[in-house]
C-alpha positions in Angstrom: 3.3 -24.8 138.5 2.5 -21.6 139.4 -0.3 -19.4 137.8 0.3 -17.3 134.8 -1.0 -14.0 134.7 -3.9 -14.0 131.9 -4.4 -11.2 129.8 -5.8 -8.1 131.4 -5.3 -9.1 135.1 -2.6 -6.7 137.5 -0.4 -8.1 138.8 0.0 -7.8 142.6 2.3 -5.0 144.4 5.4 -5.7 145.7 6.4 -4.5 149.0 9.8 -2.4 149.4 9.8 -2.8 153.0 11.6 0.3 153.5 10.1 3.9 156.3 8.5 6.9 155.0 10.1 10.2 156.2 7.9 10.9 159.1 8.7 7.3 160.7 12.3 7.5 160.4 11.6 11.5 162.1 9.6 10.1 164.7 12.1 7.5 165.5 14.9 9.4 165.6 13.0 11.7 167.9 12.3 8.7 170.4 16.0 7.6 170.1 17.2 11.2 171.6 14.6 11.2 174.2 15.8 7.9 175.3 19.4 8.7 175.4 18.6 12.0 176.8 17.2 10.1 179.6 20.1 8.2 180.2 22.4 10.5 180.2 20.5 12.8 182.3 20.5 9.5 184.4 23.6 8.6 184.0 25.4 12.5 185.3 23.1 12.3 188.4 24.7 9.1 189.1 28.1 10.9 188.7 27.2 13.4 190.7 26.4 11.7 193.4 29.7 9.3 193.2 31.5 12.5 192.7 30.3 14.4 196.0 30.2 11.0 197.9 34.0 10.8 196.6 34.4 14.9 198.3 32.6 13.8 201.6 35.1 10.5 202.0 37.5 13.0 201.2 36.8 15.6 203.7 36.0 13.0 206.6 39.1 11.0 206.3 41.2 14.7 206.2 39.2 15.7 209.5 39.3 12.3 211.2 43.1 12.5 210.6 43.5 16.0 211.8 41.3 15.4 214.6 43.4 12.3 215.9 46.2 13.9 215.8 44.9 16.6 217.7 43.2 14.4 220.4 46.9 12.0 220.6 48.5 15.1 222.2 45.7 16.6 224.4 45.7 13.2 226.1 49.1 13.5 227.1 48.8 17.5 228.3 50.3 17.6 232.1 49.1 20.1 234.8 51.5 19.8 237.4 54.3 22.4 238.4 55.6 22.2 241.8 58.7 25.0 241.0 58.4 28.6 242.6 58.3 31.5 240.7 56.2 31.8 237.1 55.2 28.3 236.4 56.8 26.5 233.1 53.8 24.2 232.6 50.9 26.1 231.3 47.8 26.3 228.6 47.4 29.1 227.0 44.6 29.8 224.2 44.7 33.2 222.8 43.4 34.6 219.6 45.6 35.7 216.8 45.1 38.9 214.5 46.5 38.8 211.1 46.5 41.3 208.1 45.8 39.4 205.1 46.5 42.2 202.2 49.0 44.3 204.0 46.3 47.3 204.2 47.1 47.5 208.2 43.4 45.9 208.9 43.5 42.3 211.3 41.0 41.1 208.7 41.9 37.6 210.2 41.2 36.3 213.7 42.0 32.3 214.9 42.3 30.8 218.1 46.3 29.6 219.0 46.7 26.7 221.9 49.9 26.2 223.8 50.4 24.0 226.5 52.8 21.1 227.4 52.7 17.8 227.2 54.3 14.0 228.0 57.4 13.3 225.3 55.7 10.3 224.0 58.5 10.9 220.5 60.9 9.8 223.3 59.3 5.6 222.8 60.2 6.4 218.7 63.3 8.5 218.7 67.0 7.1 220.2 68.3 10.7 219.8 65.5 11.8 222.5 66.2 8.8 224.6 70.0 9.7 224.4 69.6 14.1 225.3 71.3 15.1 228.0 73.5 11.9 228.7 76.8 14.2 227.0 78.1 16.1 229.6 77.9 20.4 227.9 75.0 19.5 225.5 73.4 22.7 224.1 71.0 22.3 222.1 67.1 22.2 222.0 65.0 19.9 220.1 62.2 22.0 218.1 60.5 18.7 216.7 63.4 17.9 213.9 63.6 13.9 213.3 67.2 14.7 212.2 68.6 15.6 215.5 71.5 14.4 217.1 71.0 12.7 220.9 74.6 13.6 222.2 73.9 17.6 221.2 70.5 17.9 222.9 69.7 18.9 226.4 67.8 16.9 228.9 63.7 17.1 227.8 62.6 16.2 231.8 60.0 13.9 229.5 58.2 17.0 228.7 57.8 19.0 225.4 55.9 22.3 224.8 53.3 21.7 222.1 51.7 24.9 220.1 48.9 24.6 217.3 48.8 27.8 215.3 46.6 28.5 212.2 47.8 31.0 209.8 46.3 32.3 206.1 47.3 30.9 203.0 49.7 33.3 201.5 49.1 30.8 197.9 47.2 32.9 194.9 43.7 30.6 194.9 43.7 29.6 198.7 42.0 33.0 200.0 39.4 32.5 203.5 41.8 29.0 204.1 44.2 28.2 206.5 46.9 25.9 207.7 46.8 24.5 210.7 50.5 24.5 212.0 52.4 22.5 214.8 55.5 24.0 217.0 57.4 21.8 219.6 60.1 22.3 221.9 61.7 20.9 224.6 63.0 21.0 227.5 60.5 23.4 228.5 60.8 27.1 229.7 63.5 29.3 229.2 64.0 31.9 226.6 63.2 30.1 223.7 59.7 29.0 225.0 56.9 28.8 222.6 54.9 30.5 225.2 57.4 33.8 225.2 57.6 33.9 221.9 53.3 33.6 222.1 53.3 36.5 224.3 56.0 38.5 222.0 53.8 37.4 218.8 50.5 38.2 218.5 49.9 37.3 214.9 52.2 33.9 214.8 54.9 32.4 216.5 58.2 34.4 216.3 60.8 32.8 214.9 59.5 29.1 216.2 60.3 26.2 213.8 56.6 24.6 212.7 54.8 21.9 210.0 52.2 21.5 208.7 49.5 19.4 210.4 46.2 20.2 207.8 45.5 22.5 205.1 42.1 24.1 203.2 41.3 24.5 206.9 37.8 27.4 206.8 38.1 26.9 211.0 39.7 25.7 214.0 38.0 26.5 217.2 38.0 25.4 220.8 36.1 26.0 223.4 36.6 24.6 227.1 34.7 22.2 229.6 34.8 23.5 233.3 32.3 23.5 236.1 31.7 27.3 235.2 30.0 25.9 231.8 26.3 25.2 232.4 25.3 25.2 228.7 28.5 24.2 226.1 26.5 24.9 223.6 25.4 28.7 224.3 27.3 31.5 223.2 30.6 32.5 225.0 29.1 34.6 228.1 29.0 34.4 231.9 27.6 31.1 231.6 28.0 29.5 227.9 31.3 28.2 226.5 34.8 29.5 227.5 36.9 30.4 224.5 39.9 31.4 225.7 42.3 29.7 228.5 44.8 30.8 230.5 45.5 28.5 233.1 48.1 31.1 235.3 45.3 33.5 235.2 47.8 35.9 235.0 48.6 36.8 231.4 44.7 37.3 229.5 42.3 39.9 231.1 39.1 39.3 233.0 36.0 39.1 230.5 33.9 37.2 228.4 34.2 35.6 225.3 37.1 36.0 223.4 37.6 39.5 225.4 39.1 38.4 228.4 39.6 35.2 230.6 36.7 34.2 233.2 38.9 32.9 235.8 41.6 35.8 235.0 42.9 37.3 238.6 45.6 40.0 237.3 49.3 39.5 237.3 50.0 38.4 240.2 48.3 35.7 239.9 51.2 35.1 237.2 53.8 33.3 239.6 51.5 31.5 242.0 51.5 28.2 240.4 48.7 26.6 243.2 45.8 29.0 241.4 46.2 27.3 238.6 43.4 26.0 236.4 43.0 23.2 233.5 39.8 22.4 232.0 38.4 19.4 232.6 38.0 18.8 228.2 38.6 20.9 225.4 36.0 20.9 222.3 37.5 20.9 219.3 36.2 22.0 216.0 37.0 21.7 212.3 35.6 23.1 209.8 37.1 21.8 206.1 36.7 22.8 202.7 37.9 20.8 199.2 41.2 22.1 197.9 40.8 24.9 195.0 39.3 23.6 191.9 38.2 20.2 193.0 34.4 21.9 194.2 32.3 25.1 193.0 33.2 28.4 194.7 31.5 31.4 194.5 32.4 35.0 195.0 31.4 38.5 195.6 30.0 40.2 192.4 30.1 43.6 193.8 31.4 45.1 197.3 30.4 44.3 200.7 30.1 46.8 203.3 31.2 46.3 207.1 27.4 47.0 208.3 25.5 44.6 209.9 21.9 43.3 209.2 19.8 41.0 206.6 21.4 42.0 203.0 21.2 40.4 199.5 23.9 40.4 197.4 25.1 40.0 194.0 27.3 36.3 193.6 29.1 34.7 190.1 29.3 30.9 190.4 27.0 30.3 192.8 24.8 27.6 191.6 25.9 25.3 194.2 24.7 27.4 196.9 21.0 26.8 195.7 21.6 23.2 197.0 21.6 24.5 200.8 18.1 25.3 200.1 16.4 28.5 202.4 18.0 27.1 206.1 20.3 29.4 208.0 24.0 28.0 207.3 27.7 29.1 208.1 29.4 30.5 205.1 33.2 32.1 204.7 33.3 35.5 203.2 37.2 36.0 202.8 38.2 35.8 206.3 34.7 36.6 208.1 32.2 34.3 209.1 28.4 35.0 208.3 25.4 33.0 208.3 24.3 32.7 205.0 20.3 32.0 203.7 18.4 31.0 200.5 20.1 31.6 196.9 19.1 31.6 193.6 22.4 30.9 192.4 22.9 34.9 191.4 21.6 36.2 194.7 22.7 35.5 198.1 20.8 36.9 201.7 23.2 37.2 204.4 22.3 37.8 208.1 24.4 37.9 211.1 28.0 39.1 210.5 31.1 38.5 212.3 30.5 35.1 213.9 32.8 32.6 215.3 35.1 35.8 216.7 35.6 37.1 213.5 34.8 40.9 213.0 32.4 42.1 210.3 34.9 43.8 207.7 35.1 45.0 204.3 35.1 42.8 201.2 36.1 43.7 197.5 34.5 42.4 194.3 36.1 38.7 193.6 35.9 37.7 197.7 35.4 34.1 197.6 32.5 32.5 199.3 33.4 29.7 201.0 31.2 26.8 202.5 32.7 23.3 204.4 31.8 20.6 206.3 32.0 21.1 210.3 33.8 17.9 212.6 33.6 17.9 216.1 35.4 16.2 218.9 35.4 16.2 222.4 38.8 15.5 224.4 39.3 14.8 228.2 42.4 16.1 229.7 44.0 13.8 231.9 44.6 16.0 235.2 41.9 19.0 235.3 42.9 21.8 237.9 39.2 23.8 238.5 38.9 27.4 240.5 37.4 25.3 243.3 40.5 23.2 243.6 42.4 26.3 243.6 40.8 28.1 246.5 41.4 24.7 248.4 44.9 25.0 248.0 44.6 28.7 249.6 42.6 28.0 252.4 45.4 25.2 253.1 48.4 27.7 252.7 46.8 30.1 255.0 
């Protein structure tokens, strides 16, 4: 049985078993810390899956462009045995464009020409079938709709022209798209390269898609013996820039002034001084399409003068990430070498790279960073100067 309680004993206390106020405080307190922790956890994990998601992104866009690029350098031919101005050339110019209709050429790019093997002609029956109807008239500009019977004989060759323009879209200002032209046969007056020399800003009237868009850049520079460093800047003995393999149609000079290897125009029609590179560099840089990454912008104006500056940037918390090392960044249409930001402050040093020319920006100018792909491509028959001479001496 159990005890009784006698007379004038307490009894014991009986435990609630519930917290005072300051332990259900305190553990409330631990609780947010914790899932503070995890989430904090948790959004760096994110981020990281999110930019490793922007990098697969951008690599599979530039191996893609790149490939395509490389499949018809490969087939690039060199040899014209016809008199007169020859019909198989290369031809890289730069292109001047006015981005805001205010007359500036805010906007420079480099354009390639040049012509090729008809590899379409293993895919398409209409290509296989040109010029087996006796009057056929018509020339194949790259359509997969055309008609064998209607189109003139291609001679196996096709004229091939990669031309970057600006996006004209609202939200796609400092990008461009990379565009594609074909037409064969080659020659005559429809040829991409007359139209090139009419056209300094495009390609007039030529019929072109799309190959790759939020393009920042698309440069190439050329491998020939001339070329002692490929990796210096575009002078009398760093990287050539520009091509012109009749080395009658560019001016002498350096850089993306003139030709090296130019002779004047009468050099023009004399097919045996003709020069190919022996590879052509090229170079992508790629940014993510418009509200998929950060972009920052111009707070206030930016002059056209040259020299270390800081200036004023909305949305630039990003940039803080590329820590205090010298990098390439996109103001509008001008390339500058960009330093250490705060994420409100940005110094900017050299101006007007990558044969863009220091210019003008208005408040709003976005400020525009990528990720740079390279690729060198051999061209199957290289013509050099010293090859050239050769053929001279033998003509004399």
């Amino acid at each position: 049985m159990p005890p009784r309680a006698t007379r004038g004993m307490t009894p014991p206390p009986v435990s609630t078993g519930g917290m005072t106020l300051v332990e259900l405080i305190a553990a409330l307190a631990i609780f947010i810390g914790i899932a503070g922790l995890i989430i904090q956890v948790l959004g760096g994990g994110l981020d990281l899956w999110s930019t490793g998601e922007r990098t697969r992104d951008e690599s599979e866009q530039a191996t893609a462009l790149l490939d395509r690029v490389e499949l018809e350098l490969r087939h690039a031919v060199s040899c014209d045995r016809g008199e007169g101005e020859p019909r198989i050339q290369l031809l890289c110019d730069v292109l001047t464009m006015d981005t805001n209709g205010d007359g500036t050429h805010d906007c420079r790019a480099q354009r390639l020409l040049f012509v090729r093997r008809l590899f379409e002609e293993r895919t398409m029956v209409a290509l296989r079938e040109a010029g087996t109807t006796p009057g056929a008239t018509q020339t194949w500009f790259g359509e997969a709709s055309a008609k064998g019977p209607d189109l003139l004989a291609t001679e196996g060759l096709v004229e091939c022209a990669l031309v970057p323009q600006y996006d004209r879209r609202t939200g796609y200002e400092g990008r461009l798209v990379l565009w594609r032209g074909l037409k064969s046969p080659i020659g005559g007056k429809q040829s991409l390269f007359e139209r090139a020399r009419r056209d300094g800003s495009g390609l007039e009237g030529a019929l072109l898609e799309p190959l790759a868009e939020d393009v920042l850049y698309f440069g190439l520079s050329f491998v020939d013996p001339s070329v002692q460093d490929s990796t210096a800047s575009a002078d009398g003995a760093g990287a050539v820039v520009v091509w012109d393999s009749t080395r009658g149609i560019l001016p002498p000079g350096e850089g993306y002034q003139g030709f090296r290897h130019a002779r004047g125009p009468a050099s023009l029609e004399d097919p045996d001084d003709d020069v190919f590179p022996q590879a052509i560099r090229v170079t992508v840089i790629l940014a993510q399409p418009p509200g998929e990454a950060p972009q920052a912008a111009l707070q206030n104006e930016l002059q056209a003068s040259t020299g270390t500056v800081r200036v004023d940037v909305r949305n630039g918390q990003h940039l803080r990430k590329l820590g205090s090392a010298l990098t390439l960044m996109k103001v509008g249409h001008e390339w500058v070498e960009g330093g250490d930001s705060d994420g409100a402050l940005l110094t900017l040093g050299r101006r007007g790279l990558l044969g863009t020319a220091a210019t003008q920006h208005p408040p709003g100018t976005p400020i525009l960073t990528g990720r740079r792909f390279e690729r060198v491509v051999p061209l199957p028959s290289p013509r050099s100067d010293l090859m050239s001479r050769e053929v001279q001496e033998r003509k004399r």
